[in-house]
MARNU-504059 format. One record per residue (C-alpha): residue number from 1; x negated, y negated, z; residue in one letter. Coordinates in Angstrom, 3 decimals. Layout:
MARNU-504059
<atom NUM,<X,Y,Z>,'a'>
...
end
This chain:
MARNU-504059
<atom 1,<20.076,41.535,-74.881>,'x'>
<atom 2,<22.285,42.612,-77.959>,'x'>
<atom 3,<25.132,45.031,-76.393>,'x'>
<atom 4,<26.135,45.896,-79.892>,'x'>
<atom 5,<22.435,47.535,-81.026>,'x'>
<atom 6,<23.118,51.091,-81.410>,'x'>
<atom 7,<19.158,52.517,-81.731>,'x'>
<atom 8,<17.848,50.390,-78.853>,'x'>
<atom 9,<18.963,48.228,-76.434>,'x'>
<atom 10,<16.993,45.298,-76.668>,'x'>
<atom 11,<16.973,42.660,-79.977>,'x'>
<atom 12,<14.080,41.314,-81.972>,'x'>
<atom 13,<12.809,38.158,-79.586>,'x'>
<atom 14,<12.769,40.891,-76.654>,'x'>
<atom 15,<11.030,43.557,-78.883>,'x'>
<atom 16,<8.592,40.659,-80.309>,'x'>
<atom 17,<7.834,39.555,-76.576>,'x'>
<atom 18,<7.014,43.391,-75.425>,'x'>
<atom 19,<4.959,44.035,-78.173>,'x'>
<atom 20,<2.431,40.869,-77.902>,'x'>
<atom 21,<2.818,41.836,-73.806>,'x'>
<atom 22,<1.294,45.773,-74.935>,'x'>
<atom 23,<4.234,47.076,-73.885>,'x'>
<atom 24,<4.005,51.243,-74.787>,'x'>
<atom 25,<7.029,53.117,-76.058>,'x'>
<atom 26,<7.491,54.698,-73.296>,'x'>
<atom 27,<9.346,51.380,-71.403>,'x'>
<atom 28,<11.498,51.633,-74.551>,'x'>
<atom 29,<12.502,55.043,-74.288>,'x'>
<atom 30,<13.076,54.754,-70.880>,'x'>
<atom 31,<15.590,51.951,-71.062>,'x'>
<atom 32,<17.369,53.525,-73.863>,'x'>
<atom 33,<18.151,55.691,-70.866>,'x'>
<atom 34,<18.210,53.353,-67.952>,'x'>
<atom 35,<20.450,50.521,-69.746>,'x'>
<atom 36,<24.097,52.104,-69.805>,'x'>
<atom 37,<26.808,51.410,-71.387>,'x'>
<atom 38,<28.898,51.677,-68.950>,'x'>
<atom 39,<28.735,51.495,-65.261>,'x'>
<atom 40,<27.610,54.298,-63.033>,'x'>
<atom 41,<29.694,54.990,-59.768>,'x'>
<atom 42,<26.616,53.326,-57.592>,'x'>
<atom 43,<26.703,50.036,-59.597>,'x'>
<atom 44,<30.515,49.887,-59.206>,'x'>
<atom 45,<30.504,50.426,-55.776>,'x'>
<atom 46,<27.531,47.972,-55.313>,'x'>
<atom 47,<29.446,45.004,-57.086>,'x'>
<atom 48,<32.838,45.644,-54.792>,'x'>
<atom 49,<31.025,45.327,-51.723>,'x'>
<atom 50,<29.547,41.618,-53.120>,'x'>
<atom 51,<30.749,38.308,-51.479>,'x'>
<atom 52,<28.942,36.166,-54.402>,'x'>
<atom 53,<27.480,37.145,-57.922>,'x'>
<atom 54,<25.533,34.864,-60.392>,'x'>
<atom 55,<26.982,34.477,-63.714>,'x'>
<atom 56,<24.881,33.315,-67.155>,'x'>
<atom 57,<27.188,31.420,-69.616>,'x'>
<atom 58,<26.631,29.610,-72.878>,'x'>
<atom 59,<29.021,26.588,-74.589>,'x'>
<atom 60,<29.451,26.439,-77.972>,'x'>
<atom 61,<26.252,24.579,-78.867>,'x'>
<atom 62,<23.797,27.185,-77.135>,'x'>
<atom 63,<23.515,25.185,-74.068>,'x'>
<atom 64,<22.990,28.119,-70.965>,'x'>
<atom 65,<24.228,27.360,-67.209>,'x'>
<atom 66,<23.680,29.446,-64.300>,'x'>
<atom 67,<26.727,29.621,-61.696>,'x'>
<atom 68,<27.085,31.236,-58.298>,'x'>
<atom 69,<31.028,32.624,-57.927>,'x'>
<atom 70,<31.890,33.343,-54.209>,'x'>
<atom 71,<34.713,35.521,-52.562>,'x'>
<atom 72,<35.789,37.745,-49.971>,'x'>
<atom 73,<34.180,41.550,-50.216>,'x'>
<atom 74,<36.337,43.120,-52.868>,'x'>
<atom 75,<36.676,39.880,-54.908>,'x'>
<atom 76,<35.096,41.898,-57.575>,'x'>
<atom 77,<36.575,45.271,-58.877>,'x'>
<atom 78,<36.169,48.033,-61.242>,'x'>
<atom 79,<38.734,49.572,-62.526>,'x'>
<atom 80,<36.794,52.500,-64.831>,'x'>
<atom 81,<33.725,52.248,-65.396>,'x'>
<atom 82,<33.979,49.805,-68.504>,'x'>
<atom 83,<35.734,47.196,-67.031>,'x'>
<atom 84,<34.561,44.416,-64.385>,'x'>
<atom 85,<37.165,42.779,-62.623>,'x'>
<atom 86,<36.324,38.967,-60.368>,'x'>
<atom 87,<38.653,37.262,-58.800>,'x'>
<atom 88,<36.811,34.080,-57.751>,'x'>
<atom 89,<38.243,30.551,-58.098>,'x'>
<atom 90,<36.457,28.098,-59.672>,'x'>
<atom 91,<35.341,24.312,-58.731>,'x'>
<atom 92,<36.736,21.833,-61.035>,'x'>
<atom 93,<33.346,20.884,-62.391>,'x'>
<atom 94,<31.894,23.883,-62.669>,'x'>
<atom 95,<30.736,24.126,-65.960>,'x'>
<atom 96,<31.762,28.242,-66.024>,'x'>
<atom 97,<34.918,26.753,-66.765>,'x'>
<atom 98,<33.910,25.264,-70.210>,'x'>
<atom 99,<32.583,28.417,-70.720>,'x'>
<atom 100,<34.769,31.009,-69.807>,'x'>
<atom 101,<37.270,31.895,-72.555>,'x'>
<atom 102,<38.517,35.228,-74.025>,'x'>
<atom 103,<35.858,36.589,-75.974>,'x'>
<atom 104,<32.430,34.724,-74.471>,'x'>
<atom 105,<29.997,37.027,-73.480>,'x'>
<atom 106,<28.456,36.317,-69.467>,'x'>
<atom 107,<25.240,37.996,-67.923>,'x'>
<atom 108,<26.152,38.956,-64.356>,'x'>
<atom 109,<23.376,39.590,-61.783>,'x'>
<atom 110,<24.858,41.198,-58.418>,'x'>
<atom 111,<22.407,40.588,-55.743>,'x'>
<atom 112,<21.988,41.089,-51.950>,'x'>
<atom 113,<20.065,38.910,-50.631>,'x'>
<atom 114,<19.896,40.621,-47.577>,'x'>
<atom 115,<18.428,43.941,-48.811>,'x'>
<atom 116,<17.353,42.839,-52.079>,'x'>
<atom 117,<19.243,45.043,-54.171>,'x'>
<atom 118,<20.176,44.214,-57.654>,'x'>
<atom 119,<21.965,45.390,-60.422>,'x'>
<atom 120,<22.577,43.693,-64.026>,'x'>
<atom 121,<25.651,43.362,-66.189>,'x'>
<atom 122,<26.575,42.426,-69.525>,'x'>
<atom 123,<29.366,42.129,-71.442>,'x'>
<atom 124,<32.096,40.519,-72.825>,'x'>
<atom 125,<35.286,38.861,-71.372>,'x'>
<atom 126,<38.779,40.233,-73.020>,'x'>
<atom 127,<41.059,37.565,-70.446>,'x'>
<atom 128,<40.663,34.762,-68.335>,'x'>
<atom 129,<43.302,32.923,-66.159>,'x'>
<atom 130,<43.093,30.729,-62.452>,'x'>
<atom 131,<42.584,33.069,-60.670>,'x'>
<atom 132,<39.135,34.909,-62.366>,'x'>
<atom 133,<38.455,36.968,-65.609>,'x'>
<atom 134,<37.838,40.457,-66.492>,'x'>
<atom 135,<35.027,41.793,-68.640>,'x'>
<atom 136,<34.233,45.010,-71.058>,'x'>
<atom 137,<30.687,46.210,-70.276>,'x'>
<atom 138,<28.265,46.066,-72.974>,'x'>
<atom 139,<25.190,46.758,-70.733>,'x'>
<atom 140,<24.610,47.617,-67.073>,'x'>
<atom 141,<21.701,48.808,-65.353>,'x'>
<atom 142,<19.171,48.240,-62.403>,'x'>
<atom 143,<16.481,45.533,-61.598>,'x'>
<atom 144,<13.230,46.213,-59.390>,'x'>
<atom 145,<12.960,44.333,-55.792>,'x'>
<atom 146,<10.153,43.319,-56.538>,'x'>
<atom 147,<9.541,39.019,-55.376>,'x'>
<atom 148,<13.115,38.808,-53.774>,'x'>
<atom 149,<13.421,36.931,-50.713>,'x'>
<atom 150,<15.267,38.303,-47.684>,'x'>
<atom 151,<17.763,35.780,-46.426>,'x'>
<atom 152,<20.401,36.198,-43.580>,'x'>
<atom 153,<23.616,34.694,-42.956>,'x'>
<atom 154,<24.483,33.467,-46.370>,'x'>
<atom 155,<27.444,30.862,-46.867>,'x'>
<atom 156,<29.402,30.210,-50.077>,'x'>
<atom 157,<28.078,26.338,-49.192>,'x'>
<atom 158,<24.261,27.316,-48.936>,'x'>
<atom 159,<24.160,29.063,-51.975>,'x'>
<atom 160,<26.092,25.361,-53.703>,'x'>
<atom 161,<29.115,27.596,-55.287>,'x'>
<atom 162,<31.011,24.562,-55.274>,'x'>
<atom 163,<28.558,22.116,-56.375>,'x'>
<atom 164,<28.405,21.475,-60.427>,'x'>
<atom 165,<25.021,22.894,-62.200>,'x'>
<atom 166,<24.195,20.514,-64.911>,'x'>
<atom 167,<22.385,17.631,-64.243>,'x'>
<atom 168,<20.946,15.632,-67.255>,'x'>
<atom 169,<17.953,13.521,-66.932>,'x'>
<atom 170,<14.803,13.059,-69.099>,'x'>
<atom 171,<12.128,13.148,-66.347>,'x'>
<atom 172,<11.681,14.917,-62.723>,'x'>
<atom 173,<12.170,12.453,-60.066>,'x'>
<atom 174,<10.490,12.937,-56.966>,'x'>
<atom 175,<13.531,14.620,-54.850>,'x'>
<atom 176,<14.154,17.115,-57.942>,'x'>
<atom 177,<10.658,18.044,-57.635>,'x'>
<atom 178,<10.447,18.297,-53.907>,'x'>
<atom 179,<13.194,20.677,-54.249>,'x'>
<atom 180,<11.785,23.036,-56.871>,'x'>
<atom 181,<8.266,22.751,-55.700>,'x'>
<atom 182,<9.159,24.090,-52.394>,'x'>
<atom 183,<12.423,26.938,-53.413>,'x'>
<atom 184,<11.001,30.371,-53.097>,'x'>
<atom 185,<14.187,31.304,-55.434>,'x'>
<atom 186,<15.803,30.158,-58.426>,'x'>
<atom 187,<17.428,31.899,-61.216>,'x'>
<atom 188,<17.458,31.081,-64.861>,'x'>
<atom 189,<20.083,31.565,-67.538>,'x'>
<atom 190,<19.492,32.129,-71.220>,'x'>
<atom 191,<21.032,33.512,-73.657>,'x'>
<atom 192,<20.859,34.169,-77.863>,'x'>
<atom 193,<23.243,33.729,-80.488>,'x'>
<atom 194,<25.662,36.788,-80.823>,'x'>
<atom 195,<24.632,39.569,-82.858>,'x'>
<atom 196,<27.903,39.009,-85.074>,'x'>
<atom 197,<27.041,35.852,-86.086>,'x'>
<atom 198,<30.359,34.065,-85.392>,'x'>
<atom 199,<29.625,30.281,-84.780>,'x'>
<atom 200,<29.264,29.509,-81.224>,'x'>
<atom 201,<29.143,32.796,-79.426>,'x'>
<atom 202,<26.161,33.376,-77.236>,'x'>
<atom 203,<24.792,36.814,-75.492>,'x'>
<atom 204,<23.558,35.198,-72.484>,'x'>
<atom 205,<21.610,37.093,-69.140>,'x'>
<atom 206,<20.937,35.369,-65.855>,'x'>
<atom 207,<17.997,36.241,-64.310>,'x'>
<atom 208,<16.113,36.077,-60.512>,'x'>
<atom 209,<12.515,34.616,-59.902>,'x'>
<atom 210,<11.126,34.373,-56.745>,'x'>
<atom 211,<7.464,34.103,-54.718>,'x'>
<atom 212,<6.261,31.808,-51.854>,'x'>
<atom 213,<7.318,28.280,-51.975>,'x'>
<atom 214,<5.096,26.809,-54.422>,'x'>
<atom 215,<4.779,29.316,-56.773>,'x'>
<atom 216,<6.882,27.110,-58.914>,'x'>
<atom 217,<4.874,23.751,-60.542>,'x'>
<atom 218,<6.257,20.828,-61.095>,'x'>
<atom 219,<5.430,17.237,-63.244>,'x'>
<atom 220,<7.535,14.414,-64.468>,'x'>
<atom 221,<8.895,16.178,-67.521>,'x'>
<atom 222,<7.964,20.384,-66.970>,'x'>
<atom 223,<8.030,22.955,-65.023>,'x'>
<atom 224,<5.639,26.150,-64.910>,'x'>
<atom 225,<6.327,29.475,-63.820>,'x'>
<atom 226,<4.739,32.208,-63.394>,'x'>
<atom 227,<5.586,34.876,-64.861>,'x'>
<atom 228,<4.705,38.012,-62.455>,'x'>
<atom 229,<5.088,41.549,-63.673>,'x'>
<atom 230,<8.631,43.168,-63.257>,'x'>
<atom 231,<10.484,45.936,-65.585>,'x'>
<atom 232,<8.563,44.966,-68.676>,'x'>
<atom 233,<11.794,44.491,-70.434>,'x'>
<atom 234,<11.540,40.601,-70.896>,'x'>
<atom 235,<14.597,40.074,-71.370>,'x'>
<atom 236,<14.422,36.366,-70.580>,'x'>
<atom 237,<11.149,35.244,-72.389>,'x'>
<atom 238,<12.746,37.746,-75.511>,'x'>
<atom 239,<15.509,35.233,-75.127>,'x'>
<atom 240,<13.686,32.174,-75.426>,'x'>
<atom 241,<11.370,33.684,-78.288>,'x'>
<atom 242,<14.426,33.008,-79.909>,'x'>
<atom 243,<16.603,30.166,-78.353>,'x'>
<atom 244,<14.364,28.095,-76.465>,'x'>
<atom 245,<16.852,26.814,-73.542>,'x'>
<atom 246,<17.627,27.455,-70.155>,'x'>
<atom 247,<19.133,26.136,-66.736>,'x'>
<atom 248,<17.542,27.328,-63.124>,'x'>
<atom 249,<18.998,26.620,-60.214>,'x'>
<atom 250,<16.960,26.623,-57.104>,'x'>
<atom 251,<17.017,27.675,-53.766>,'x'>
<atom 252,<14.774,27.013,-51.080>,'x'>
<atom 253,<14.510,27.547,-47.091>,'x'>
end
């Protein structure tokens, strides 16, 4: 998404996607609606009560990573309804850290896992120090439940907060696919280069995928997922209509 697009909220790869898709108008006005510029006192009070929240980033060459931040309830604040404040520490080789500088826009997906409530965030980060960053909201607004798994008795170590996302290789060996061939969650970053053109600034979104394990295919050198019906927004296939990388990280039982 484009937070800076004053007659609609989504940009051309997302409008592009919707229309080959048959989306109707009617999804359009509607999000003009449902997408906020701000937050609304439920989402603020839903992020607050979070113990982890998955962030999208981007490096300067377009290059997307998903990360998991974890934290005691309250790690993440708002202090008006602009502003998103998370205090998280991060791993040393977390590649968030490459990422996160003043100015770099995230995608934030809040998620309980136990209830399988969601809510989305955009926007951009105005500071950053040791101890976590704070954000201006460009876009925030609600996701449907639909394909989320329940899970109970989540740890900051079983969802790999600590553990570094990127792993380069030019083939799926058979342990990588074992994993991904039997998660029943993963979520996928993207992201597109900024509406303002300035070299290496990326709008980026993070987005969840789940389904029975197996719902997910796997070869030596692609994956394919399916691609189920959800808020008709494609944001993430808009996304890649334009800027055709990603990272997933999986989870499985």
């Amino acid at each position: 998404m484009v937070p800076e697009r004053a007659s609609s909220p989504f940009h051309s790869g997302e409008l592009e996607v919707q229309r080959r898709a048959g989306v109707d108008d009617n999804i359009r006005k509607h999000a003009k609606v449902a997408i906020r510029k701000e937050m609304p006192v439920q989402h603020r009070d839903f992020f607050t009560n979070l113990t982890y929240v998955f962030v999208g980033s981007a490096d300067k060459d377009g290059r997307p990573s998903a990360s998991v931040l974890t934290g005691p309830r309250g790690f993440i604040s708002s202090p008006n309804p602009t502003r998103l404040l998370v205090r998280a520490g991060r791993s040393a080789d977390n590649t968030l850290n490459e990422n996160l500088v003043a100015g770099a826009n995230l995608g934030l997906l809040g998620l309980d896992l136990t209830n399988r409530r969601r809510n989305r965030l955009n926007g951009r980060t105005v500071s950053v120090d040791a101890d976590g960053f704070e954000l201006i909201v460009h876009q925030s607004f609600g996701n449907c439940a639909k394909y989320i798994e329940i899970r109970k008795g989540i740890t900051a170590d079983g969802l790999g907060s600590g553990q570094k996302p990127r792993f380069e290789f030019k083939q799926l060996n058979d342990r990588v696919k074992h994993v991904i061939q039997n998660a029943d969650t993963f979520f996928v970053a993207s992201c597109t280069p900024a509406q303002d053109r300035v070299p290496g600034t990326y709008d980026c979104d993070i987005s969840h995928r789940g389904g029975r394990p197996g719902f997910v295919l796997a070869s030596d050198h692609e994956i394919t997922v399916p691609d189920f019906s959800g808020n008709l927004y494609f944001n993430t296939l808009g996304n890649f209509s334009v800027h055709p990388y990603a990272l997933h990280r999986f989870f499985d039982r």
